[in-house]
N, C-alpha and C positions, 0 to 999 in steps of 0.2 A: 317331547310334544308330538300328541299327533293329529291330527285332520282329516275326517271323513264328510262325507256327504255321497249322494245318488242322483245318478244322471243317465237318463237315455236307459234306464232298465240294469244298472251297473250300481251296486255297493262299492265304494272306491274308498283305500284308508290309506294315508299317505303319513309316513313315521317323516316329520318334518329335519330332523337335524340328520339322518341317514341319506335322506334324501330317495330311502326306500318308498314303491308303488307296491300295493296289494288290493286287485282283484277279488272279493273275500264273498261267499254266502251269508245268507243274513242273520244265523247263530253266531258266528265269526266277528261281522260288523254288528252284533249286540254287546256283544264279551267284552269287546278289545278296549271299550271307554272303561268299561266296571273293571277289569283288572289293573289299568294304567299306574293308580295308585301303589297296588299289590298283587302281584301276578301269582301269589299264595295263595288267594283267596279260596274259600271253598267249596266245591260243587253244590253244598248243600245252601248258603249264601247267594251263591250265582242263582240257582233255581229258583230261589226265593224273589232274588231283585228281576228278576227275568219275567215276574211274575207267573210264572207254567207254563208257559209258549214254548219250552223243550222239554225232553225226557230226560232224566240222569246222566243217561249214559251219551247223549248229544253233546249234553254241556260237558262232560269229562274228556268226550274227545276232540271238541273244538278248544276248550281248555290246553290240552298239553300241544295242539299245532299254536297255540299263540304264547305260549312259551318258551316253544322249538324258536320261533319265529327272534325272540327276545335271545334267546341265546346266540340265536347267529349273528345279530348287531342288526336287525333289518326291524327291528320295531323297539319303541320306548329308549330311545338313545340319548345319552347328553349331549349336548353342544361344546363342543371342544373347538370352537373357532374361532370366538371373546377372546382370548387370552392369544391367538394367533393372528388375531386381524389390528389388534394393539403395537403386536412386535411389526406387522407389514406396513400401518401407516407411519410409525417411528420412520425404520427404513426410507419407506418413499418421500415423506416431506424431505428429510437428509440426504436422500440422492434423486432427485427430481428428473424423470425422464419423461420429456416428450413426445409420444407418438405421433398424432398424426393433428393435421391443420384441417380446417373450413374457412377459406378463402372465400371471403367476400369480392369475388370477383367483379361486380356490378353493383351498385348501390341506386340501382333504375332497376323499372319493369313492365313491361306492357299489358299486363294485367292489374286489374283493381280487383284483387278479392278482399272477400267484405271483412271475413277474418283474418286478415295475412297481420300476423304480432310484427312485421316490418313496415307499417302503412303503406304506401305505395313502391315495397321497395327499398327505400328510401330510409329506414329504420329510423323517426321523426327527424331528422337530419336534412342535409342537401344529400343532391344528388352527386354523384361519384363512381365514375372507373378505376378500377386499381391496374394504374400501369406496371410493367413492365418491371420497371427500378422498385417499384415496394414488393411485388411478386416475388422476385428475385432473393431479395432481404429476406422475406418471407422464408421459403426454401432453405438457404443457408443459414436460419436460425432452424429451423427444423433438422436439419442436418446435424448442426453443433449439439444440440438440445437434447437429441436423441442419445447419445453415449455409444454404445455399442450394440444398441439395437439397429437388425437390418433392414426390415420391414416398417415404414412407414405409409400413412395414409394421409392423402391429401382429397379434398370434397372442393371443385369450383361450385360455386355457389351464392346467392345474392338475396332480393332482385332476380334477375334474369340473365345466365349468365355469357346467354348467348348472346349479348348484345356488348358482348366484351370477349368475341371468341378469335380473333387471331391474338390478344394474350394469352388467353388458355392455352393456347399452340406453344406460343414462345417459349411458356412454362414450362409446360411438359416436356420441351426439346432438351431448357435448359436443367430438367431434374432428372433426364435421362443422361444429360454429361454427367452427372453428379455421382453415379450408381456405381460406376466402378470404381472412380478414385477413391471414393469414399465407405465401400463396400455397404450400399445402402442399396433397399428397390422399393420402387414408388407405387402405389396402389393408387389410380387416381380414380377420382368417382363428377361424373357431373349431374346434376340434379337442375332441370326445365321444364319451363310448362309448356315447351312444344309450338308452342307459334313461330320462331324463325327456325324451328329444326327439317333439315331441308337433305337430300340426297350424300350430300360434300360431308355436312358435318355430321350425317351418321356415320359413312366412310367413317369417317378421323375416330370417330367415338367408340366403335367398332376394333379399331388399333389400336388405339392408345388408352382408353379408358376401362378400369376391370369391371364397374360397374356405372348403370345408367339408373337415373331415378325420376320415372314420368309421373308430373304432377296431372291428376286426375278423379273427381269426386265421385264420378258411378254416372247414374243415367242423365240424361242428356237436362232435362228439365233440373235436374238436383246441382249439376254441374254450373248449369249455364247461371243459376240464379246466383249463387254464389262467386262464379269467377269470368265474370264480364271482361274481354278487352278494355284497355283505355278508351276506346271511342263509346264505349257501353252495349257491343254487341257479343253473343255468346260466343266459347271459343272449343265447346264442345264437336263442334261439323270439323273446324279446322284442323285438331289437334289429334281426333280420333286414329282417322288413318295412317295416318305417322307414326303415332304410339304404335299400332298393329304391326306396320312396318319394321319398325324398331324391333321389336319382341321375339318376332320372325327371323331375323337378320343375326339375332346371339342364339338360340335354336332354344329357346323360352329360359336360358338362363341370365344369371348375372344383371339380371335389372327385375325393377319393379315398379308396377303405376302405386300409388299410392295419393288417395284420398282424405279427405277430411269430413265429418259428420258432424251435421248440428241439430238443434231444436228444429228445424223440418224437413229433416228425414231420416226423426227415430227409426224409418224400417232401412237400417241400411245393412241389414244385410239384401237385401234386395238391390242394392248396388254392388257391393261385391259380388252377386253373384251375376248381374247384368255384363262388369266385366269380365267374367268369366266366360259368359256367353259371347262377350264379342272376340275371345280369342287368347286373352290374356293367362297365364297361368300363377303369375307370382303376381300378391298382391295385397297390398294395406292401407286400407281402411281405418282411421284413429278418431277418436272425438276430440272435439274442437274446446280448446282452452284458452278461454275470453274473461274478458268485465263482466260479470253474471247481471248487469243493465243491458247487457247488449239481446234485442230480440231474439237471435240466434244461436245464443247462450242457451245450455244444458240445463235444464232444471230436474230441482229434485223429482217432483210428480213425473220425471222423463225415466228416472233407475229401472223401475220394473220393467218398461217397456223395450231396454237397452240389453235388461239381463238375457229375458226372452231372445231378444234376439239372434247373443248370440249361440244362445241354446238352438235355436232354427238353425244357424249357419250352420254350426258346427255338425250338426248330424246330414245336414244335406252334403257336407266335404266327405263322409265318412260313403253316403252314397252315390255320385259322382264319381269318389274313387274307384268303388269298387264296380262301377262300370266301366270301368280303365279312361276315365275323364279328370287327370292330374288336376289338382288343383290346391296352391298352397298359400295358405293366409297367414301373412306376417306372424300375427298375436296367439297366433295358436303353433308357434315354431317351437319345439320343447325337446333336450336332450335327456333321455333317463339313462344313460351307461355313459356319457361324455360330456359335453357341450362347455362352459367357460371355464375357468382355471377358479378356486376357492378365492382367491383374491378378489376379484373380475364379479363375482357370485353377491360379495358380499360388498364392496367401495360402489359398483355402477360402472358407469362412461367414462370416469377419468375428466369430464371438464374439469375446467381450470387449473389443472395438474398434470395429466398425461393429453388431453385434447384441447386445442386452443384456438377459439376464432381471431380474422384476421381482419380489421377492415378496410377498405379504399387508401386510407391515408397510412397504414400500416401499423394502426394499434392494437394490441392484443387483449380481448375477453376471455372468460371462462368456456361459456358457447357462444353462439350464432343467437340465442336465445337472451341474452344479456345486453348484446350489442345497443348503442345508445344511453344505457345508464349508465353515463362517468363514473359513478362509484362503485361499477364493476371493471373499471378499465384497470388491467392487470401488469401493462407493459407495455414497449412496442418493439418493433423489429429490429430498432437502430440499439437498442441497449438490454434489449431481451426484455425476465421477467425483471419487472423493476418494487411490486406489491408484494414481497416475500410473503405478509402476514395474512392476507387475504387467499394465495396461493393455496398456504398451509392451512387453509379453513375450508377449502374444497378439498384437498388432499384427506383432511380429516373425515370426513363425513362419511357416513356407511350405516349399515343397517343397524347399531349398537348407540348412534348417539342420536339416532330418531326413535324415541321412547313408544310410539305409535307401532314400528314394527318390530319389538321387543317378541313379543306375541302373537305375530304375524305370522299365519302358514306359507304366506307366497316370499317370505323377506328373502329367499336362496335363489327364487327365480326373477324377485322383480329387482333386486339391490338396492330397493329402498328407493325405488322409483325416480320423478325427473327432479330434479336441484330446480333450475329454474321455474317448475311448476309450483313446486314448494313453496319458493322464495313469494311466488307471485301470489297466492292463496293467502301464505300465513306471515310473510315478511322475513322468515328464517329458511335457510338449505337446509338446516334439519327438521323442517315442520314437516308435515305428510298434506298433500292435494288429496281429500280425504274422497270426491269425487271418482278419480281417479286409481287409487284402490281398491274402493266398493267393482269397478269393471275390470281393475286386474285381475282379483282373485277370482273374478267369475273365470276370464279366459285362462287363469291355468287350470280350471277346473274343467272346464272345453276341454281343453288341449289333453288332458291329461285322460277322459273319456274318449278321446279318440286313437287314443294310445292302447287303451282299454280293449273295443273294438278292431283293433287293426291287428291284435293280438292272437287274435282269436283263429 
């Protein structure tokens, strides 16, 4: 299978199951669809379908470099990962390891945002701290759960989780006894939206935590309208300087602000790049995934103007960069010589299999994203998983039994994108958020144009 399209002044053909990139002139990116079928074909054939836009001897020698190309494994390749992603999910339903948790640390929050999938917090539930004792539990099924893997990852996270932060502490103390009896080490991450984040618990955060993740939507007007304090005033003045703070304090690594975009403010890359201007360097921007009633729901007449977008972005990162002005956007993070393991490429995230949220009273979901629908609830901490067969139906899922990305050039970099977004679209973890694709496949193709460029 392969994939081509043009961007930014770039012919770009991407041999999907290789996972080969070729930078190609445009005899090259003529040929390469017309031989796909039969790389024998013949010059005089070529010519013909080419309609005379080359000479003989053009198409003869851009002909034998794209059969060069075919012999080295780097273009028209099969998919030989079907029949290995069949044997890896056998495997994993049958030995089920745990990596890492999202600790509903707080089931409160002092922001009303209009889109927050947890309403106030609160994920339609009551309100809730998770002490100390389920925390705990927590942890020590993580521990168990995990088998002989050492690296774990644990997200506080809610609500607001600084409003439950000397348990976060407690935690962390108690997951740092845990490391060496048990030859484990804890990755912990907290994720806030900045209004109690205060000198003390950046210290701490700073120490203890590998990763920070500030909640923030781009310019002040875009922000404030969507993520009001509970009293109903904006939290954009407040939380600004902080986040800077923050950013500055891990030397621009290891954390990230990260926003949300809706129906009014299709130009957001204009917020990402506002945060950029005000200092930030790592940073994500995501579209907002709602009730398509809700006013600030995505609509289709919004695609075009989203695609554009981030065709804008993306060429202004390229120059930026290269005035030595770092700057790097979540959705356009792309590895072409490494980046996930085939597994990882092809299953996703591992909810409800290898990742598993936690909530206040110590039950266990798929993600953070499920939380509140009982009939995702997967376990709890005092008896573990207790849903074997639901387990085994997130473990299952991958880019082979969502028939949507069968045919899919992005299926190796997105893995078949979010389960929860799915589930919520179509009712099924193997449906496709068809939304959602339409803007992945744009940003690997960003992504993959700036790869392009930087090549150069």
């Amino acid at each position: 299978m392969i994939h081509q399209f043009k961007n930014n002044g770039y012919n770009i053909v991407m041999d999907v199951n290789s996972g080969a990139v070729h930078v190609v002139d445009d005899i090259c990116y003529d040929l390469i669809p017309l031989m796909e079928a039969d790389t024998g074909i013949s010059t005089d054939e070529l010519y013909k379908k080419t309609g005379g836009r080359y000479t003989m001897e053009e198409i003869s020698s851009a002909a034998l470099e794209i059969r060069e190309l075919k012999e080295a494994g780097a273009l028209y390749t099969d998919d030989i990962y079907e029949p290995y992603i069949e044997d890896f999910t056998a495997r994993k339903n049958e030995n089920p390891v745990v990596k890492a948790l999202c600790l509903h640390i707080a089931h409160d929050c002092n922001l009303r945002c209009a889109y927050c999938f947890a309403g106030k917090g609160e994920y339609h539930g009551e309100k809730a701290l998770m002490s100390f004792e389920v925390g705990k539990k927590a942890l020590d099924f993580l521990v168990k759960a995990s088998g002989n893997r050492v690296n774990l990852e644990v997200d506080f996270f809610g609500g607001e989780p600084t409003l439950n932060f000397d348990v976060v502490k407690k935690l962390v103390e108690y997951g740092r006894s845990l490391e060496k009896t048990h030859n484990k080490k804890f990755r912990f991450t907290l994720t806030t939206n900045g209004l109690l984040l205060n000198d003390e618990i950046l210290e701490y955060a700073n120490r203890e935590m590998h990763n920070l993740v500030l909640s923030i939507d781009g310019r002040k007007e875009v922000n404030d309208r969507m993520r009001p304090t509970a009293g109903g005033f904006g939290s954009y003045d407040v939380i600004l300087p902080k986040f800077k703070k923050a950013a500055e304090s891990r030397n621009q690594t290891n954390y990230y602000v990260r926003g949300t975009y809706t129906h009014y403010n299709t130009d957001f890359a204009k917020d990402v790049l506002h945060l950029h201007d005000e200092g930030f360097e790592q940073i994500s921007v995501e579209p907002v995934v709602c009730d398509k009633a809700e006013p600030y729901a995505l609509k289709e007449e919004d695609i075009p103007v989203l695609l554009e977008q981030y065709d804008i972005l993306a060429k202004e990162i390229i120059k930026r960069r290269k005035e030595g002005r770092f700057i790097n956007f979540f959705h356009f993070m792309i590895d072409l010589e490494g980046g996930p393991c085939v597994a990882k490429r092809l299953s996703g995230c591992g909810a409800g299999c290898e990742y598993l949220a936690v909530t206040p009273f110590g039950d266990l979901y798929p993600c953070h994203q499920f939380v509140g629908d009982e009939s995702f609830k997967i376990g709890n901490v005092d008896e573990g998983i207790t849903n074997e067969e639901l387990r085994k139906s997130f473990g299952s899922c991958n880019v082979y039994t969502k028939k949507e990305c069968r045919d899919c050039f992005a299926k190796f970099y997105c893995s078949g994108g979010c389960m929860a977004n799915s589930f919520h679209e179509t009712g099924d973890i193997n449906g496709n958020y068809e939304m959602g694709c339409i803007l992945q496949r744009k940003r690997i193709e960003c992504s993959l144009m700036i790869k392009a460029a930087e090549s150069e």
